[in-house]
Residue, then its C-alpha position, 0 to 999 in steps of 0.5 A: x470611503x466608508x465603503x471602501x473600507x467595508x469592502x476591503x475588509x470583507x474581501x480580507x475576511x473572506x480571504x481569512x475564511x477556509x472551506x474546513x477548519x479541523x479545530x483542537x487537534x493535536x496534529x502529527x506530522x512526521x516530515x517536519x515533527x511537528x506534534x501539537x494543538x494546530x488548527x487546519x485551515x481547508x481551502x478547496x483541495x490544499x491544506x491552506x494554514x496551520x494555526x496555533x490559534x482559533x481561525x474561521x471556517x464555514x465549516x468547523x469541526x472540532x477535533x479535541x482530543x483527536x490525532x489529525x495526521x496525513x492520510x495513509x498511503x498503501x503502497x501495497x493493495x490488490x483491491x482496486x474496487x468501491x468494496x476495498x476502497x471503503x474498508x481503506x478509508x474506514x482504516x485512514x488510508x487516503x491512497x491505495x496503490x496496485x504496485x507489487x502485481x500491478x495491472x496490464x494494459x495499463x490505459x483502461x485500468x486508470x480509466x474504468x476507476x476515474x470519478x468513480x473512487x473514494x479514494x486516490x489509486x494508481x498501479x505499476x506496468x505489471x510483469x505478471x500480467x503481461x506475461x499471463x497474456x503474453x502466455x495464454x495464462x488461464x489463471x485468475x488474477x495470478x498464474x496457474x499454467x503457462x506463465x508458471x511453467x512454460x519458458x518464454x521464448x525470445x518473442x514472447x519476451x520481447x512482447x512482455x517487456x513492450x506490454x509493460x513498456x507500453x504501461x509505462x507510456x501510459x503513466x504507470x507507477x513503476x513496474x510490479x514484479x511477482x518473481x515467485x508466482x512464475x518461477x521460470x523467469x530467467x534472471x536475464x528476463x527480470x534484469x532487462x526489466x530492472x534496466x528498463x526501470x532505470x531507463x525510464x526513471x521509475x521505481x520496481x516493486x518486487x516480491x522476490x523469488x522464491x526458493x530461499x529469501x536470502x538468494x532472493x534479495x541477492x539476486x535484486x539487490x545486485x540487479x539493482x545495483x548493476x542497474x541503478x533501478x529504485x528498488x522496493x522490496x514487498x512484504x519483507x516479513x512474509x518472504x523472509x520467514x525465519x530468516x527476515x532479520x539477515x534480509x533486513x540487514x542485508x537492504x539496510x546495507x545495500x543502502x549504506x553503499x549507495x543502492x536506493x532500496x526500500x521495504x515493507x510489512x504488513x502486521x500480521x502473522x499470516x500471509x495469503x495468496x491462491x491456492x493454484x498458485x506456483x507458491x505450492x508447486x512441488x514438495x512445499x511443506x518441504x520447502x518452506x517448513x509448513x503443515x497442511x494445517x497451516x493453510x486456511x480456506x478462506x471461503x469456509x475459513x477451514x484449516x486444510x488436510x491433504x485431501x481438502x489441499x488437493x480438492x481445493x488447489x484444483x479448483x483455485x481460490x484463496x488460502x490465509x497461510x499462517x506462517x510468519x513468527x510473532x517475534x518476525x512482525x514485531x521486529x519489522x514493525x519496530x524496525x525504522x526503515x520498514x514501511x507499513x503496506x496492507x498487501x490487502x484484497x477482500x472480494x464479496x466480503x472474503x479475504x485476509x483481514x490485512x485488507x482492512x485492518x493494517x494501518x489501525x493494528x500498527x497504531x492499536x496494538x504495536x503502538x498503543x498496547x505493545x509500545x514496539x514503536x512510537x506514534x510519529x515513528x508509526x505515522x512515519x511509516x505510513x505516511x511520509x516514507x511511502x510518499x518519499x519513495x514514489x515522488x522523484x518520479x510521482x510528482x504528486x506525490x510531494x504534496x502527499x504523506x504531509x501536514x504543511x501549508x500547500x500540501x494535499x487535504x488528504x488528512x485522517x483523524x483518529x483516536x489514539x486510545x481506541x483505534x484498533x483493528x477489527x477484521x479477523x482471519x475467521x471475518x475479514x470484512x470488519x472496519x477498523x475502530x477509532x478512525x474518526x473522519x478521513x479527507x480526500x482532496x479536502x472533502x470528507x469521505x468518512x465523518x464521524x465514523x460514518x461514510x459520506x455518501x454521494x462523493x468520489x473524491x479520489x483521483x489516479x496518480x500517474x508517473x505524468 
């Protein structure tokens, strides 16, 4: 009988022990405003108690003083490599997701990257893409002839809308628009893709057209509403320029009447994209008010003349265009239904310093030395809002953005009174300050600051 009786309370004992406890931290969860001193208890992949009193783990980490929230998820990130990943992780973001561009063919893009990353990834079926191969586009990543300047003929649509329909099919999440980067896409052409996205249940992610942002959110907007489409808006601050506040009510009204449309920023006042790019088709100085001087090379970091814009636009490459106001970021940022999205891509150590510091500038700057907003509204953004926007047709996504018995360990720690970005328009390729340990799948890809080698815990996350 004595036996038994210590078998069963080993079996209770071992029942009560988790893999990971995240002891002492104030944990802030945005979903259920939860904002105290908690124990997490880690049991495999799931968090498995929150506890207001000490619990047991083989592995106790004591977090006092320390910000335990769910992971960042980045509904915004061009950099699908082990390079950008890193820089993710080192500013708390668990999930970065391809969705604006998105990829094409979809299949091969999901199966190069799985048992391979740090952290969980995923794409949209892209338009842009498609049509770069549909078209015999010779441009890198974005397109810099047919796509931009030819019109598709009937066929060619037809095969583009089976590309990203074929996407679709093989779990994609969404279809990705890049309007402006191929400006003679006729409005039917995007609208029988929002139809598809409606056919199929899935939300669209847009950079609108370009030409004048608020005909821009008109036309998806009403695309949106005539079709019953998940609409999702990127980069409201750097496609709305001067005129973001009339954009912002705009969407805000839209969803008062029913059209389910949501947006994002990123906190800086520069935006980047090719130089080759449809963006500088044209008398652009005219069109978006912008000097030569405004325009950095990224590869030097050199501002551009007439002469050095010709050479380089030639050549193609990566530009920071410096044109977004201060007062523009700070009214988004504070603005409760924008979400925070990094729009980020840093290749060999080169890019906008959004690709590694978005998520740490919110919380350094905007929240901790500028008060624009609070730290749940700021967690908010970041976490559950992104989470709610893809899990009617993400599945996985409802136990992801979340602090709560069941859900995901996808979990970042961080130090309120020092997180901060560190990446700079002259060196990008800087990791964030204060984030302290970040999980994936309850597995530590960054402990105390420091990297985990040797672990690929993230997965890719399918509409399926």
């Amino acid at each position: 009988m004595k036996r038994i009786y210590l078998l069963l309370f080993a079996s209770l004992s071992w029942a009560q022990t988790y893999d990971t406890v995240l002891a002492n931290g104030r944990v802030i969860d945005p979903e259920s405003g939860l904002d105290a001193i908690r124990y997490i208890g880690i049991r495999g992949k799931s968090i498995a108690a929150i506890s207001a009193t000490p619990i047991q783990g083989r592995n106790v980490v004591d977090v006092k003083g320390l910000v335990v929230a769910p992971g960042f998820i980045d509904l915004h990130s061009h950099g699908q490599d082990d390079e950008n990943y890193h820089y993710k992780a080192h500013d708390g973001v668990t999930t970065a997701l391809e969705l604006e561009i998105g990829v094409s063919p979809v299949a091969p893009w999901y199966q190069s990257r799985e048992g391979k990353a740090l952290i969980n990834f995923g794409a949209s079926s892209g338009h842009v893409p498609a049509k770069m191969a549909v078209m015999h586009d010779t441009g890198e990543f974005l397109p810099r002839d047919h796509a931009v300047h030819d019109i598709a003929t009937d066929e060619q649509q037809l095969s583009i809308a089976n590309a990203v329909r074929q996407g679709l099919d093989d779990g994609a999440i969404g279809i990705g628009f890049g309007i402006a980067y191929v400006p003679t896409t006729s409005p039917e052409e995007i609208w029988k893709l929002f139809q598809l996205g409606a056919t199929r249940h899935v939300p669209v992610f847009v950079h609108m057209r370009g030409g004048g942002a608020v005909s821009a959110v008109q036309e998806v907007i009403a695309d949106a509403a005539s079709t019953g489409v998940s609409l999702h808006v990127v980069h409201i601050t750097s496609s709305g320029g001067g005129n973001t506040r009339t954009c912002l009510a705009m969407i805000e009204g839209a969803r008062k009447h029913g059209v389910d449309v949501t947006t994002e920023m990123y906190p800086y006042t520069a935006s980047s994209t090719r130089i080759e790019s449809a963006i500088f088709d044209g008398d652009w100085p005219k069109q978006t008010g912008l000097t030569y001087d405004k325009i950095q090379w990224v590869a030097t970091g050199e501002r551009l003349t007439a002469e050095t814009f010709a050479k380089y636009r030639k050549q193609g490459g990566s530009v920071i265009v410096h044109g977004i106001s201060e007062e523009t970021v700070r009214l988004a940022v504070a603005n409760p239904s924008v979400m925070i999205a990094s729009d980020g891509r840093l290749v060999n150590g080169k890019g906008h310093p959004r690709s590694a510091g978005s998520f740490s500038r919110v919380l350094g700057v905007y929240v901790r030395e500028q008060k624009a907003l609070t730290l749940m509204d700021a967690l908010r953004k970041m976490t559950i809002m992104p989470a709610q926007r893809l899990e009617a047709s993400v599945p996985v996504m409802r136990n992801k953005g979340r602090i709560k018995i069941g859900a995901d360990a996808d979990i970042v720690v961080f130090n309120p009174d020092k997180v901060i970005d560190k990446a700079t328009f002259e060196n990008a390729a800087q990791y964030s300050e204060g984030i302290e340990n970040v999980m994936v799948a309850g597995v530590f890809v960054l402990r105390n600051g420091n990297f985990v080698t040797g672990v690929y815990p993230g997965v890719g996350l399918r509409t399926k």
